[in-house]
C-alpha positions as CSV (number, residue, x, y, z in Angstrom):
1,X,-8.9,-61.8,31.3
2,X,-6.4,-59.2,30.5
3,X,-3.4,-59.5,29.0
4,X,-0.6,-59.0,31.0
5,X,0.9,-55.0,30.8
6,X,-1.4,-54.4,27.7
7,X,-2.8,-51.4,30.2
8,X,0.3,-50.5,31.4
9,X,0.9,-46.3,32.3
10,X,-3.3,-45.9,31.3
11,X,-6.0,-45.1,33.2
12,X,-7.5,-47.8,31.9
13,X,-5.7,-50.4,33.8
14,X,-8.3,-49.2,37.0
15,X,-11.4,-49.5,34.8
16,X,-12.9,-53.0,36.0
17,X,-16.0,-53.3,33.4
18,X,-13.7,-52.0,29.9
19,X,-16.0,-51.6,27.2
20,X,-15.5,-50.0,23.9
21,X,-17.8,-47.2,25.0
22,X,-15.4,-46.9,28.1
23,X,-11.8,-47.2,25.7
24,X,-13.9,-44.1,23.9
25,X,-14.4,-41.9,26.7
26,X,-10.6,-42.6,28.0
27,X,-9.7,-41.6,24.7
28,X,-11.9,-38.4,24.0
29,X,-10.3,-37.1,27.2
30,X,-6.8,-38.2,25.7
31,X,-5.4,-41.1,27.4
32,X,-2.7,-42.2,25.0
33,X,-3.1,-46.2,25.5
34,X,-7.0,-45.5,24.9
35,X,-6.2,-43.5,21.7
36,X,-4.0,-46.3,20.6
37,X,-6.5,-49.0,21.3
38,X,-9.3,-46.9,19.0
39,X,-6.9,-46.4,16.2
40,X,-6.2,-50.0,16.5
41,X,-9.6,-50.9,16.0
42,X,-10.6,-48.2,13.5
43,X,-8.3,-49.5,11.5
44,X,-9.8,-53.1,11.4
45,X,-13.5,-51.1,10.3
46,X,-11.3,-49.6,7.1
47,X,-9.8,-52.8,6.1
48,X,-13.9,-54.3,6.2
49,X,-14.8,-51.6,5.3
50,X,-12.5,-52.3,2.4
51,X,-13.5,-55.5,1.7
52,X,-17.2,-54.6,1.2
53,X,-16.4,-51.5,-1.2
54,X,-14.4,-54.0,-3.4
55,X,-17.3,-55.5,-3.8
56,X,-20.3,-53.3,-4.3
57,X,-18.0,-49.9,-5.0
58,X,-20.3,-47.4,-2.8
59,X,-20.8,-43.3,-3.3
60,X,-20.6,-43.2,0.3
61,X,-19.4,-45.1,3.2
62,X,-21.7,-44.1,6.8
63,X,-20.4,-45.3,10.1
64,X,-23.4,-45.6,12.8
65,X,-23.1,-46.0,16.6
66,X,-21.3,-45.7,19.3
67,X,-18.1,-45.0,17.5
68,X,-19.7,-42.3,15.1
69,X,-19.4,-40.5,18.0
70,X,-15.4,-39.9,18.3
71,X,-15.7,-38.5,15.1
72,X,-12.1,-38.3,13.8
73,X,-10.3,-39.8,16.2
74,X,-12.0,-43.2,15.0
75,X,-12.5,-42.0,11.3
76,X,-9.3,-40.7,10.7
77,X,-7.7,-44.2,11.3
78,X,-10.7,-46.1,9.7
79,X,-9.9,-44.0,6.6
80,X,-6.5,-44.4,6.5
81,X,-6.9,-48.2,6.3
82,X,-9.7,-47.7,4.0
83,X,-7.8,-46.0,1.9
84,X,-4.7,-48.9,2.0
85,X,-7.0,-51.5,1.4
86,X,-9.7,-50.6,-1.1
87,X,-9.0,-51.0,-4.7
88,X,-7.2,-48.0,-6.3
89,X,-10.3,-47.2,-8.3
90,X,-12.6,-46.6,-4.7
91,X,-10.2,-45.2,-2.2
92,X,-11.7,-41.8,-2.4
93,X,-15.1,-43.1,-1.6
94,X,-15.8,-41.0,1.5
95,X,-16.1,-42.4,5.0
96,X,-18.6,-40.4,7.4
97,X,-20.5,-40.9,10.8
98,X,-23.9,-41.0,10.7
99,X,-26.0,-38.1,11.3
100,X,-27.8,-40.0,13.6
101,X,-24.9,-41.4,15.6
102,X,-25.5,-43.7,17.9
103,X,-29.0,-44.6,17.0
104,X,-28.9,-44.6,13.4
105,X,-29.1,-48.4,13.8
106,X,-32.2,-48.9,15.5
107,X,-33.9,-45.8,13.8
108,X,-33.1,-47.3,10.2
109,X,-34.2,-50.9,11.7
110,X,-37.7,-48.7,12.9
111,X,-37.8,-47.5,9.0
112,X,-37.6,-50.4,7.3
113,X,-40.4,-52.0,9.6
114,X,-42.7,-49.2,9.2
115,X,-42.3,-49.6,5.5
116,X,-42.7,-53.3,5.8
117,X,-46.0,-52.6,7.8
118,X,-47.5,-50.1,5.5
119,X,-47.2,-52.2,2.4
């Protein structure tokens, strides 16, 4: 269930099935509700992104997926609360999509069981 007016004056608010992939598209094409709802979320992915670099202090941070695909529309915010959240020593550990976008996942997951296999 949707919250009440949280799709207000977006195209969004017609979309019956709203997936992330969906909020994505909306917001490639520019929808400003769509666009809002991405930074939103991007910035959640900086702040565990965050958390996780505090901890193991990465060269490099690489985003995979769906949302590797919006390039800096989801970056840009992911990196901005990246950068707010992750120790002062780390915030210029860089955050990237993956080359492999969407299926860097299973591809990696398809690696690490061929090497499992082999040995």
């Amino acid at each position: 269930m949707r919250e009440a007016g949280l799709l207000d004056g977006s195209a969004l608010a017609d979309v019956a099935d709203l997936t992330g992939l969906v909020v994505g598209e909306y917001a490639s094409a520019g929808d400003a509700r769509a666009r809002a709802i991405a930074a939103e979320a991007a910035g959640f992915l900086g702040w565990g992104l965050a958390l996780a670099a505090n901890l193991v202090d990465p060269a490099v941070m690489v985003v995979g997926g769906g949302v590797s695909a919006l390039g800096d529309l989801y970056l840009g915010p992911a990196r901005e609360s990246y950068a707010r959240f992750a120790m002062e020593w780390i915030t210029d550990v860089p955050l990237v999509g993956a080359a492999l976008g969407y299926d860097a996942g299973v591809l990696g997951a398809a690696a690490v069981a061929m090497v499992a296999l082999s040995s």
